[in-house]
C-alpha positions as CSV (number, residue, x, y, z in Angstrom):
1,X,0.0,0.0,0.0
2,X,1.4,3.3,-0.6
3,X,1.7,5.7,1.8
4,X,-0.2,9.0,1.6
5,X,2.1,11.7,0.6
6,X,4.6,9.6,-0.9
7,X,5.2,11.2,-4.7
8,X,3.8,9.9,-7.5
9,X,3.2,10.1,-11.5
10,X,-0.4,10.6,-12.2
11,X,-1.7,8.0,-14.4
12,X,-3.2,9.9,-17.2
13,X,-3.2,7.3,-20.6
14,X,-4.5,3.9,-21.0
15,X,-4.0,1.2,-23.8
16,X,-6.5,-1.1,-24.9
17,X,-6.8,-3.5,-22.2
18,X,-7.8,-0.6,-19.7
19,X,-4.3,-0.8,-17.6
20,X,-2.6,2.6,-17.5
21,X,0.6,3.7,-18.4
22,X,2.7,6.2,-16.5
23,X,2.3,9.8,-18.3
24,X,4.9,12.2,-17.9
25,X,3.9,14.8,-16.5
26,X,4.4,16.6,-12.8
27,X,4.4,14.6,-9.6
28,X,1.6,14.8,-7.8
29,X,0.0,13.0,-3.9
30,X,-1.8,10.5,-4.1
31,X,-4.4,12.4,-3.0
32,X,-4.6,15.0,-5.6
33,X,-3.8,12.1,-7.9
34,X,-7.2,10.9,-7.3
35,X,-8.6,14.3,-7.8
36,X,-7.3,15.0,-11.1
37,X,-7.3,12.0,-12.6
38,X,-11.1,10.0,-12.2
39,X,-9.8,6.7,-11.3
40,X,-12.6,3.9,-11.6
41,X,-14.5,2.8,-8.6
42,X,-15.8,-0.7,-8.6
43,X,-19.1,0.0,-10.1
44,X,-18.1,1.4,-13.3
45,X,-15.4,-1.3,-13.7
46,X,-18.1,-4.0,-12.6
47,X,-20.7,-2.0,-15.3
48,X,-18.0,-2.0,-17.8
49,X,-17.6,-6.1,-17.7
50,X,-20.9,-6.2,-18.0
51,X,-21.6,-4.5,-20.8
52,X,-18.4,-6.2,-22.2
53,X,-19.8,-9.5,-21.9
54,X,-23.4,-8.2,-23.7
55,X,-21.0,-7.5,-26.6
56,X,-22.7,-5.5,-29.4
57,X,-25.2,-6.5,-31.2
58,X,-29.1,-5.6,-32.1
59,X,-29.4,-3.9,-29.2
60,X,-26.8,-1.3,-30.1
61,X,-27.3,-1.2,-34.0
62,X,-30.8,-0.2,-33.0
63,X,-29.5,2.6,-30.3
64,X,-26.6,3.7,-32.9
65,X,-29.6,4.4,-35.7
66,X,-31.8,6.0,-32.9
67,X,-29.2,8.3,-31.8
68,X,-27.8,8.7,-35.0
69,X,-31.0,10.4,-36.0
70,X,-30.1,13.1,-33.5
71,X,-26.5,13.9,-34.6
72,X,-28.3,13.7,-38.5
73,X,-30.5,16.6,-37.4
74,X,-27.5,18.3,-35.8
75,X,-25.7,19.1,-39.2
76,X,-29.0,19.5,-41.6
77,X,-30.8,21.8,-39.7
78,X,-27.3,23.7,-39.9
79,X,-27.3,22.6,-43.7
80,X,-31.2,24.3,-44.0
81,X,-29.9,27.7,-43.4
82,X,-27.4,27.7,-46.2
83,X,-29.4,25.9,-48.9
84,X,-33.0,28.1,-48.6
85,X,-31.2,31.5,-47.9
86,X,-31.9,32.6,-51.9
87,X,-35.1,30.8,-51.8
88,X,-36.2,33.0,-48.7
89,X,-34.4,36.3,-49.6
90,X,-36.2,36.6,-53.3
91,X,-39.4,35.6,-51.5
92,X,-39.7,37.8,-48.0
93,X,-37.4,40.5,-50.3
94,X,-34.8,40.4,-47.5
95,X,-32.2,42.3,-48.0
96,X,-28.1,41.4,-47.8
97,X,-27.3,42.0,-44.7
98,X,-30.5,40.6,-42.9
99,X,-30.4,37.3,-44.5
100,X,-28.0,36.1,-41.9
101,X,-30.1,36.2,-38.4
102,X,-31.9,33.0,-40.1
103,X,-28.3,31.5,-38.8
104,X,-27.6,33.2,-35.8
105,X,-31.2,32.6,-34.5
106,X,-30.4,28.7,-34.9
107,X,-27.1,28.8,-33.4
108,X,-28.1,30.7,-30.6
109,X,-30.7,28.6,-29.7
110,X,-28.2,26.0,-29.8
111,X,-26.4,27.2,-27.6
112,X,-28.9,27.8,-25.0
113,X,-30.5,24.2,-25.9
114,X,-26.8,22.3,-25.8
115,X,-26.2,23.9,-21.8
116,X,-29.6,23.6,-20.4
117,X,-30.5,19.9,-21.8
118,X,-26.7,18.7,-21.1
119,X,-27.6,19.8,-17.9
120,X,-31.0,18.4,-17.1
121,X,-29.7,15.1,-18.3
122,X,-27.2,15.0,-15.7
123,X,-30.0,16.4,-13.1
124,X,-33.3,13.8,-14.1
125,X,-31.5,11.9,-16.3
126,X,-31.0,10.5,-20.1
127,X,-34.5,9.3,-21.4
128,X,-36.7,12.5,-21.0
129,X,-33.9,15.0,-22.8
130,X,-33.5,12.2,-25.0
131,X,-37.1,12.2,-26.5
132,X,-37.6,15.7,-26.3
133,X,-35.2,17.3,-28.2
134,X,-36.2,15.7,-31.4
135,X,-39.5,16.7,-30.7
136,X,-38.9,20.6,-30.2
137,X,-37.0,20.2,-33.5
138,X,-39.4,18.8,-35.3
139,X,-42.2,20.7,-34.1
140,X,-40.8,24.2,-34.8
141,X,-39.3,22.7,-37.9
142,X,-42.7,22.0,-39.6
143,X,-44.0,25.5,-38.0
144,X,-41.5,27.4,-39.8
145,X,-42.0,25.4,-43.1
146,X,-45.1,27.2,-42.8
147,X,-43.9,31.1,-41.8
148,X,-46.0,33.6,-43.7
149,X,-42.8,36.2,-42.7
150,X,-39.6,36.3,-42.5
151,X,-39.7,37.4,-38.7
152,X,-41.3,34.8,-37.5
153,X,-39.0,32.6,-39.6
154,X,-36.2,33.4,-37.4
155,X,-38.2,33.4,-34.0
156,X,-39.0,29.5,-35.0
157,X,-35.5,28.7,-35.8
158,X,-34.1,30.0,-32.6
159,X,-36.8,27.8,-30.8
160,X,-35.9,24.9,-33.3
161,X,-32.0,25.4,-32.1
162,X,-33.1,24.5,-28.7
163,X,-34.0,21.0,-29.2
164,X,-31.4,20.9,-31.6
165,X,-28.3,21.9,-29.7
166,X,-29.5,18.7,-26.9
167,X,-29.0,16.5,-29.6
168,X,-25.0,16.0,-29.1
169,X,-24.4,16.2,-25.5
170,X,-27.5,13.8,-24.7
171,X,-27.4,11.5,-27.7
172,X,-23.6,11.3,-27.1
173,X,-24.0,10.1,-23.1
174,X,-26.5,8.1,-24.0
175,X,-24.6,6.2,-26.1
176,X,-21.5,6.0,-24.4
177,X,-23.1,4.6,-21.1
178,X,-24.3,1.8,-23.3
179,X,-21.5,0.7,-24.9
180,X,-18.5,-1.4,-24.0
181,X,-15.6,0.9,-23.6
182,X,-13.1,-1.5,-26.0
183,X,-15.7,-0.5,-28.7
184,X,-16.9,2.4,-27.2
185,X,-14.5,4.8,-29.7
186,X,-14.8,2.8,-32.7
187,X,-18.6,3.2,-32.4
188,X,-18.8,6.7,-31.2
189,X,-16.9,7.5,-34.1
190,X,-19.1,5.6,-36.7
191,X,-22.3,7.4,-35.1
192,X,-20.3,10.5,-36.1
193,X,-20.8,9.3,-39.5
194,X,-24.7,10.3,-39.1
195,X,-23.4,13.9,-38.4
196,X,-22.1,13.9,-42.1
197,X,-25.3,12.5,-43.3
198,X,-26.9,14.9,-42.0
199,X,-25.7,17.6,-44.5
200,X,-25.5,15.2,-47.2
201,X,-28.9,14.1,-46.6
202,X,-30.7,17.8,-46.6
203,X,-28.2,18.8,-50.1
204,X,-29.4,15.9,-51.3
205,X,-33.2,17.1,-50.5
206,X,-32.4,20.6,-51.7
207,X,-31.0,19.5,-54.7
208,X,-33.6,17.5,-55.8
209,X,-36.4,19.4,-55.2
210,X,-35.7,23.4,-54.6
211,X,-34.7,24.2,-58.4
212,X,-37.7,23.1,-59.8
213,X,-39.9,24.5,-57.3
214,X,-38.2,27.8,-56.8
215,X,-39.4,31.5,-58.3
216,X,-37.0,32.0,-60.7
217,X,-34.5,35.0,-60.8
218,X,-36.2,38.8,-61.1
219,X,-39.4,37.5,-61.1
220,X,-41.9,38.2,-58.7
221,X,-42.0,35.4,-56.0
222,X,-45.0,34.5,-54.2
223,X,-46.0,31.5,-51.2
224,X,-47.2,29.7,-54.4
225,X,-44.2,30.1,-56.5
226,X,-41.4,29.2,-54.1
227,X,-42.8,26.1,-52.0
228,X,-38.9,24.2,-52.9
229,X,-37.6,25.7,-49.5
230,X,-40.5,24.7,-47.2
231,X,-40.8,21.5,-48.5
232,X,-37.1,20.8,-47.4
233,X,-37.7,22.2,-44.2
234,X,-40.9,20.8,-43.9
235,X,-40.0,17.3,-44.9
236,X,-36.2,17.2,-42.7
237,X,-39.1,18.0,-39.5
238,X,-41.0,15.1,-40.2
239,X,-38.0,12.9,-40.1
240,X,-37.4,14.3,-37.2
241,X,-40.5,13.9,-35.8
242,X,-40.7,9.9,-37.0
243,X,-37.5,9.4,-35.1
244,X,-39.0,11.0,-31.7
245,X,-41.2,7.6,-31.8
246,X,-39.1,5.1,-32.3
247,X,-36.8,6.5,-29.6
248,X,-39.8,6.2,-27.1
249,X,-39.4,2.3,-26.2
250,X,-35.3,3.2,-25.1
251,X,-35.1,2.8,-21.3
252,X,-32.6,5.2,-19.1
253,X,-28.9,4.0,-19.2
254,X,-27.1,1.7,-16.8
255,X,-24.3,3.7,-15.3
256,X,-27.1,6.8,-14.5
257,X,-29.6,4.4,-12.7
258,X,-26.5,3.0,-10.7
259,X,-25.5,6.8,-10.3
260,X,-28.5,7.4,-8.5
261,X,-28.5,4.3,-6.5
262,X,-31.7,2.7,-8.7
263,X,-29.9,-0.8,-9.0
264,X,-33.2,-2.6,-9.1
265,X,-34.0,-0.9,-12.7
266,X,-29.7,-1.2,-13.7
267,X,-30.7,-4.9,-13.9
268,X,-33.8,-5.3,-15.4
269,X,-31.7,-3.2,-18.5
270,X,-29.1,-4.7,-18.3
271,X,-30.6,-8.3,-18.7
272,X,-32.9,-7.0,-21.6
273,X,-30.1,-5.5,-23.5
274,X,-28.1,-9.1,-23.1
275,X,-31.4,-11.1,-23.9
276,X,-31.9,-8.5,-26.8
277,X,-27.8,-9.2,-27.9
278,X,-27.8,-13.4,-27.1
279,X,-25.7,-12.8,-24.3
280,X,-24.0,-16.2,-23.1
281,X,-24.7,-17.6,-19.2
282,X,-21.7,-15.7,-18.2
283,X,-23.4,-12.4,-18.7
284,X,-26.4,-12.8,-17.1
285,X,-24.2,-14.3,-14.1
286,X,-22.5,-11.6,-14.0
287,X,-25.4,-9.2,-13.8
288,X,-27.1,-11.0,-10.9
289,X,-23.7,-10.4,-9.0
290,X,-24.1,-6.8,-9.7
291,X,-27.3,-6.6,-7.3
292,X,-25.1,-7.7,-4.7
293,X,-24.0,-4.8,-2.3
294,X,-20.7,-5.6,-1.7
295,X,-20.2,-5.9,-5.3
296,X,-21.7,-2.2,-5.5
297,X,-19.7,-0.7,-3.3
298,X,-20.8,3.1,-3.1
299,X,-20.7,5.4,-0.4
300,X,-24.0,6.8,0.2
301,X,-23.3,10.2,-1.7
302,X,-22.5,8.4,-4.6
303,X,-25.8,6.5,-4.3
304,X,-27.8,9.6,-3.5
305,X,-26.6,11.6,-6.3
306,X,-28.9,13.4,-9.0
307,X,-26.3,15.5,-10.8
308,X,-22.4,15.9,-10.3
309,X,-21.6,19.9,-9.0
310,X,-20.8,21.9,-12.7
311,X,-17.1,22.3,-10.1
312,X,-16.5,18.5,-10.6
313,X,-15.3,20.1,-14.4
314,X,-12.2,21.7,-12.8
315,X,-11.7,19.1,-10.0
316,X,-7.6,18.6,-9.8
317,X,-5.7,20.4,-11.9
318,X,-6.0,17.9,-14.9
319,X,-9.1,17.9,-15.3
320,X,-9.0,21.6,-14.8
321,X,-6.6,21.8,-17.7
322,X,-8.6,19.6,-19.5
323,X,-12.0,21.4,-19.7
324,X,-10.6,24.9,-20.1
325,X,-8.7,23.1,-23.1
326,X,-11.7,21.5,-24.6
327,X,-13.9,24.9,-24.3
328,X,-11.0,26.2,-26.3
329,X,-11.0,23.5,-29.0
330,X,-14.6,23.5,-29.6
331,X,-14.8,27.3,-30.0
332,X,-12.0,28.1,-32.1
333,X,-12.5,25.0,-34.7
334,X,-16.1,25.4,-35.0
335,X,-15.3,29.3,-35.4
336,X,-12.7,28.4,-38.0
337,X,-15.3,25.6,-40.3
338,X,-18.4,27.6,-40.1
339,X,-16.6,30.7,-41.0
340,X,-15.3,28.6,-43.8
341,X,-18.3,26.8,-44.5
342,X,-20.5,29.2,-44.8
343,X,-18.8,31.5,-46.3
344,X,-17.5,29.5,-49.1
345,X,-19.6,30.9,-52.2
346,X,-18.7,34.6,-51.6
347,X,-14.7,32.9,-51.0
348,X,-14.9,30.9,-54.6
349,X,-16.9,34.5,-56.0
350,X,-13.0,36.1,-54.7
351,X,-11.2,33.5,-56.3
352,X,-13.1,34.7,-59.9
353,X,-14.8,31.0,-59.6
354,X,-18.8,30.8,-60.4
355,X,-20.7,27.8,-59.8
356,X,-23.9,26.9,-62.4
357,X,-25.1,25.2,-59.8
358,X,-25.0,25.7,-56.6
359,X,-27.1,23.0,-55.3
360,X,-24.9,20.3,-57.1
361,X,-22.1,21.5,-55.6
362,X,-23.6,21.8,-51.9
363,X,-24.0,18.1,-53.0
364,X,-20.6,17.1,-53.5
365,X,-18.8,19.3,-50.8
366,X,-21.4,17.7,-48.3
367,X,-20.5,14.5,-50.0
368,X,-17.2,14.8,-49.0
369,X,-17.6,14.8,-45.0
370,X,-18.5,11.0,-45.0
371,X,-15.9,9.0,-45.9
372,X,-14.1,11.6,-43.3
373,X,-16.5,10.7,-40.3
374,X,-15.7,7.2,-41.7
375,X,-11.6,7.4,-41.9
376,X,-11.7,8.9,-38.2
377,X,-13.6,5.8,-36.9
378,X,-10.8,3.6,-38.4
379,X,-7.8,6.3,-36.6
380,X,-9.3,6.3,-33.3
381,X,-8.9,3.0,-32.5
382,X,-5.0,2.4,-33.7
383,X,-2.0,4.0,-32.1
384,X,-2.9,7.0,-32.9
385,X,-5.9,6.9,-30.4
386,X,-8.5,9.9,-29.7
387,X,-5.8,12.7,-29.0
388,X,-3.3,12.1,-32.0
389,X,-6.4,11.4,-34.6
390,X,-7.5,14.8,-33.4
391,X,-4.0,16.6,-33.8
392,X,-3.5,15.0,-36.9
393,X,-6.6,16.1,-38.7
394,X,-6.7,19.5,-37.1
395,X,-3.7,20.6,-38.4
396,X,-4.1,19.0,-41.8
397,X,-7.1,21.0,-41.8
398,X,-5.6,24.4,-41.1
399,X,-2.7,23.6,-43.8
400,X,-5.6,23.0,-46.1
401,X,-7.1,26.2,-45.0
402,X,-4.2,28.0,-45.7
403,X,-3.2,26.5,-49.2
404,X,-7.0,27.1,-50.5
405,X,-6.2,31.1,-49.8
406,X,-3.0,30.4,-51.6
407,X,-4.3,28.4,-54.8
408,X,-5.8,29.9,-57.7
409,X,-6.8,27.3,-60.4
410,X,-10.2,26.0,-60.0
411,X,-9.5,22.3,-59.8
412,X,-7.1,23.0,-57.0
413,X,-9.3,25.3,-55.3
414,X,-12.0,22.2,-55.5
415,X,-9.4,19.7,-54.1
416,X,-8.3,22.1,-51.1
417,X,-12.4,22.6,-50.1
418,X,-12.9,18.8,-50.5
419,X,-9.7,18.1,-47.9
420,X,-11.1,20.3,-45.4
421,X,-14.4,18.7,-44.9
422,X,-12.8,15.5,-45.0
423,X,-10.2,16.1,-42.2
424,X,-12.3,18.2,-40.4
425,X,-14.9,15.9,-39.9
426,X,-12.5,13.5,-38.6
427,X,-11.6,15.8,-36.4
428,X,-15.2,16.4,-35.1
429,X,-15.6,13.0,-35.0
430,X,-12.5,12.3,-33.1
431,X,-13.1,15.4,-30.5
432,X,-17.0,14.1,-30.4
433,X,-15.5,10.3,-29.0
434,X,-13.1,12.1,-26.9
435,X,-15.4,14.6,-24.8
436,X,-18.3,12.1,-23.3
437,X,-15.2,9.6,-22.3
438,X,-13.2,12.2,-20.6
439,X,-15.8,13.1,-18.1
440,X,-17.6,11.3,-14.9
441,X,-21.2,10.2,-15.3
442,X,-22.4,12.8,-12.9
443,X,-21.3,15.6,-15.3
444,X,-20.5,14.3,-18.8
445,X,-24.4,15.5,-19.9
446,X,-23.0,19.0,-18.1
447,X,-19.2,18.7,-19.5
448,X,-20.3,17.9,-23.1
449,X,-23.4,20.6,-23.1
450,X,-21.4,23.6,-22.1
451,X,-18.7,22.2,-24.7
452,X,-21.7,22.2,-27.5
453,X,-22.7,25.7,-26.3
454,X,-19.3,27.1,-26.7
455,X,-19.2,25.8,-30.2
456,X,-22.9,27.1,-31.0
457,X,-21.5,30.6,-29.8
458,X,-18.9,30.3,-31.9
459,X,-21.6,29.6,-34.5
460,X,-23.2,32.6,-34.1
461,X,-20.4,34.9,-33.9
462,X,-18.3,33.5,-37.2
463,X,-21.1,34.7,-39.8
464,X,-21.7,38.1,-37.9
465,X,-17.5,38.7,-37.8
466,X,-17.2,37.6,-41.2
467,X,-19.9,39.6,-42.4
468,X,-17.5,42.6,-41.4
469,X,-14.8,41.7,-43.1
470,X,-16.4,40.8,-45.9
471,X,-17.0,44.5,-46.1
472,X,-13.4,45.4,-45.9
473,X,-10.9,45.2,-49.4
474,X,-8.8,42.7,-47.9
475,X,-11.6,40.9,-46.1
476,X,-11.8,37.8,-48.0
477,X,-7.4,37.8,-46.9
478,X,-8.4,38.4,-42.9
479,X,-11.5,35.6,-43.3
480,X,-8.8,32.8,-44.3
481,X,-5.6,33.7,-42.0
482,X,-8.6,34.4,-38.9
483,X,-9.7,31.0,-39.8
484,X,-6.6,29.4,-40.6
485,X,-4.8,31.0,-37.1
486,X,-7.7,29.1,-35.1
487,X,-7.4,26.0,-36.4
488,X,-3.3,26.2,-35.4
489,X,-4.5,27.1,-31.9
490,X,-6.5,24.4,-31.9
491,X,-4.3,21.6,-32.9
492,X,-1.5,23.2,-30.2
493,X,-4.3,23.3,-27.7
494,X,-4.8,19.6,-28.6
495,X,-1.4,18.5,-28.1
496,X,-1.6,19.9,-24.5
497,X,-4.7,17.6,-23.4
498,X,-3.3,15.9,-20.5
499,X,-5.8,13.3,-20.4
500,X,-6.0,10.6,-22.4
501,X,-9.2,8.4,-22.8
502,X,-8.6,5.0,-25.4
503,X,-10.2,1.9,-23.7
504,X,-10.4,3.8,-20.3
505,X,-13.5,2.7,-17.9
506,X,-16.2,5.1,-17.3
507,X,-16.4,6.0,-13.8
């Protein structure tokens, strides 16, 4: 037994088997050692065996699709806002420098969705913010569909970015707590994949559907006329509102019922999800053995605990390092990519580039995210693991950021827009994995929320800052190097993450 006091190296990296390694780093007690590093009681280890011994199967393809819906809506209701913006402007006669509150509406209900639903899932648990964010989206996503005006327009799309911005912190704990942590990454990652889709799927929808349903250019545009937009909206709702009842059946997740001392209802889970999988004798064995007290083993805080204390973010000054570093990363790249993404027509009108259709090439640059989201589900899981796959891609995308201001032919312009979606999104999808893992159960619904709602900020402040500089002769210059600076700060940020989280139990 070592004695208290006596230095140590706090273990901050595990490999695949779940045994750390040391990480070098400053010496620490072991007392602080416990503090900033959240060491695994026996419940989440026993819950983590568990759940290793279900396996995946049926029971999780079903929750990845489910949940995948979520992170789907994520990205197209983002994708809504660029596609119908000529559509609404020729119809409502909005003028330039109006047409972008459509996006800041949505992002800042985002932001105020991703904090207060991370945090009510941490406080009354998964299931309820679960269904209902869907179901605000949804809702206010068929109502604006129908907006006679282009003010009410944007009061429904901040009120559909509430239900909206839930989607990744909730969706992502829920997930997590269900799955085995040696698959756990490779999983999380793949249900990043859905986050692509999302855009793909709503370009694909635009495409299809708002040229030939549009009022055409000069002409006068009535309801009537220009119906292309509010079917997409319209229809990307209903989905959403399909999904919101097949999610209904989805019990509350193991490691939040054992949170809050419900054991009784841990089990009866826990034996559907292996009946559900074909779980072998050893499984079920193992789950009786869980009921067991001894096997338990928490204090009575632990069992009487709702909601972990929004101070359990900084506790020890890893994890303090760690959250202040992730708030970083999640502002600055999502700064950089939606002041890229959004802004990309007026940066390819610079660059003397015109487009004969725009839709098409939404399309393809949407395309191109997937087999990103795809790549980072393979990186995650080899050496690399979730804090070098994130390096990596972030500063391949900021090189790319930088060598698009500095091409000039139109093929290599394509080729340098086509690399940043791809390694950005493995970078999303690698930061996405990394952020549920990192925290405790009492606060990961908290930790990932106010992480979401620093990046929906960030949303809402790129197209208002870029607007500015748009307006300045060198503006289009000061939109790339701003962008291209954050991403750098990113990736060094990255590098500093003390914490490391590949095949690490979730306490």
């Amino acid at each position: 037994m070592m004695e208290r006091g006596k230095q140590l190296t706090p273990v901050l990296d595990y490999d695949e088997s779940g045994e750390s390694s040391e990480a070098k780093s400053l010496d620490i007690d072991t007392a602080n050692e416990r503090d900033s590093t959240p060491l695994m009681k026996s419940p989440a280890i026993n819950l983590d065996k568990i759940l290793s011994k279900i396996g995946v199967g049926r029971f999780h393809w079903k929750l990845m699709a489910i949940c995948g819906a979520g992170w789907t809506a994520d990205n197209g209701w983002t994708q809504t806002v660029v596609l119908i913006l000529p559509s609404v402007q020729r119809e409502f006669g909005v003028k330039d420098w109006q047409i972008g509150f459509i996006g800041t509406a949505l992002f800042s209900g985002m932001a105020v969705g991703s904090h207060f639903w991370g945090r009510w899932s941490d406080t009354t648990g998964r299931k309820f913010a679960f269904n209902s964010t869907l179901l605000l989206a949804g809702a206010f996503g068929l109502s604006a569909a129908a907006s006679p005006n282009f003010a009410l327009l944007i009061v429904l799309y901040f009120f559909l970015g509430t239900g909206v911005g839930g989607n990744l912190p909730v969706d992502g704990a829920m997930f997590v707590e269900f799955t085995p942590r040696l698959e756990r990454g490779r999983l999380m990652v793949l249900l990043s994949v859905f986050w692509s889709l999302g855009g793909f799927l709503v370009a694909l929808m635009a495409w299809a559907i708002i040229p030939s349903n549009s009022c055409s250019e000069g002409s006068d545009c009535t309801w009537h006329d220009n119906m292309g937009w509010r079917y997409v909206v319209g229809g990307f709702g209903v989905m959403n509102l399909v999904v919101v009842f097949l999610r209904a059946g989805l019990p509350e997740t193991p490691a939040y019922l054992m949170k809050t001392g419900n054991t009784q209802r841990a089990l009866e889970v826990l034996n559907a999800m292996a009946r559900e999988n074909g779980a072998n004798d050893e499984a079920f064995s193992l789950i009786s053995e869980l009921g067991d007290g001894n096997s338990l083993n928490m204090d009575d805080d632990s069992k009487n605990e709702t909601g972990g204390s929004f101070r359990e973010l900084f506790r020890g000054r890893h994890m303090f390092l760690t959250t202040i570093l992730l708030w970083s990363i999640w502002f600055c790249s999502t700064y950089a990519y939606t002041g890229f993404n959004m802004f990309l027509t007026k940066l390819l009108e610079a660059k003397h580039i015109e487009s004969s259709n725009v839709y098409r090439d939404a399309l393809i640059y949407s395309a191109a995210g997937v087999p990103g989201s795809l790549l980072g589900s393979r990186l995650v899981e080899t050496f690399l693991g979730r804090k070098w796959t994130m390096v990596g891609s972030t500063g391949i995308t900021a090189c790319c950021m930088l060598l698009f201001y500095l091409v000039h032919n139109e093929l290599e312009v394509v080729i340098m827009s086509c690399l940043i979606n791809v390694s950005s999104c493995v970078m999303f999808a690698a930061y996405y994995t990394y952020t549920p893992e990192v925290y405790r159960t009492a606060v990961r619904g908290t930790g990932v929320g106010v992480a979401s709602g620093l990046s929906r900020v960030s949303g809402v402040v790129a197209p208002l800052a870029s607007s500015g500089l748009l307006s300045l002769e060198s503006g289009v210059t000061l939109i790339m190097l701003l962008n291209f600076s954050l991403m750098a700060a990113t990736t060094v940020c990255m590098i500093t993450l003390p914490i490391r989280t590949k095949g690490r139990a979730l306490e």
